[in-house]
C-alpha positions as CSV (number, residue, x, y, z in Angstrom):
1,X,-5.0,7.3,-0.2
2,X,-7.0,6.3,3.0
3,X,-6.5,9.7,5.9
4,X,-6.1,8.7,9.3
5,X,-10.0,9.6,9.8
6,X,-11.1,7.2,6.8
7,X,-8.9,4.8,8.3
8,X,-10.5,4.7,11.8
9,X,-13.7,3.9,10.4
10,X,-12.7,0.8,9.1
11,X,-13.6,-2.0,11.5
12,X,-11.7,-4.3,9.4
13,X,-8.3,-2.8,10.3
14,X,-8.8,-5.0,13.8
15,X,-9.1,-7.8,11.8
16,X,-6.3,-10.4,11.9
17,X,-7.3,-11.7,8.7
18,X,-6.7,-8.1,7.4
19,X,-3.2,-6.9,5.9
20,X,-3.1,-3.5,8.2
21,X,-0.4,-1.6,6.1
22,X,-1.9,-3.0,2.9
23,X,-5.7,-1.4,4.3
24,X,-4.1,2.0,5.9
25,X,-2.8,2.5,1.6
26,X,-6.5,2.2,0.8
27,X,-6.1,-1.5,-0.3
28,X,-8.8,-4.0,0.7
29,X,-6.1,-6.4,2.6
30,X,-7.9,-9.2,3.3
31,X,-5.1,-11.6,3.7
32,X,-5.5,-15.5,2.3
33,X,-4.5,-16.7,5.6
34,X,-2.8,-19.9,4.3
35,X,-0.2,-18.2,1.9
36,X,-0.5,-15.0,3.3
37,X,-1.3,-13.4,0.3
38,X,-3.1,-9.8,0.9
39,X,-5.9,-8.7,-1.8
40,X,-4.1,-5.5,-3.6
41,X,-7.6,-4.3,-5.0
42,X,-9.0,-0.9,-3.5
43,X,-10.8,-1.1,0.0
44,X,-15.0,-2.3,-0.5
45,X,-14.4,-3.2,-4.4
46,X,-17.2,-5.8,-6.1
47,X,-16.6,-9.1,-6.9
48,X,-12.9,-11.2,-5.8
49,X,-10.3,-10.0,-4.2
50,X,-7.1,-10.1,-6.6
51,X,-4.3,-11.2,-4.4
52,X,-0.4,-10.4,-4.2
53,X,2.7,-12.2,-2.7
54,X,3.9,-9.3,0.1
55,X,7.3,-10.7,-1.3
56,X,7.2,-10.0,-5.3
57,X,3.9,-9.1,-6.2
58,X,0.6,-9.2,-7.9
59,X,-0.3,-13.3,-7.8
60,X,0.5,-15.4,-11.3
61,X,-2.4,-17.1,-13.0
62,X,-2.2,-19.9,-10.9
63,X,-3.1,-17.8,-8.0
64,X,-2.5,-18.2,-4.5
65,X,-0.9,-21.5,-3.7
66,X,-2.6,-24.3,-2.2
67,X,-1.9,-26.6,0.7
């Protein structure tokens, strides 16, 4: 879990395109701004973000959905 300290170092967290609950957790949150799908994976991971529906969960194969 991110501490209150950790958590003001993150720059990000003044983001709008950042989930702030989903990044005070220790979560990357960078949200997919069109479905607004936040990436569950921990904060600074390699590679793609892995995103989940706010609403029900880790995102299906299909992934987020597209306009």
């Amino acid at each position: 879990m991110v501490t209150s300290t950790e958590a003001g170092r993150r720059l990000d967290l003044h983001n709008t395109s950042v989930d702030t609950a989903a990044a005070r957790a220790g979560s990357c949150g960078f949200v997919h701004l069109d479905s607004g799908w936040f990436c569950e994976l921990p904060h600074r991971h390699e590679g793609s973000c892995q995103f989940a529906d706010p609403r029900t969960g880790p995102e299906p194969a299909a992934g987020p959905p597209s306009d």
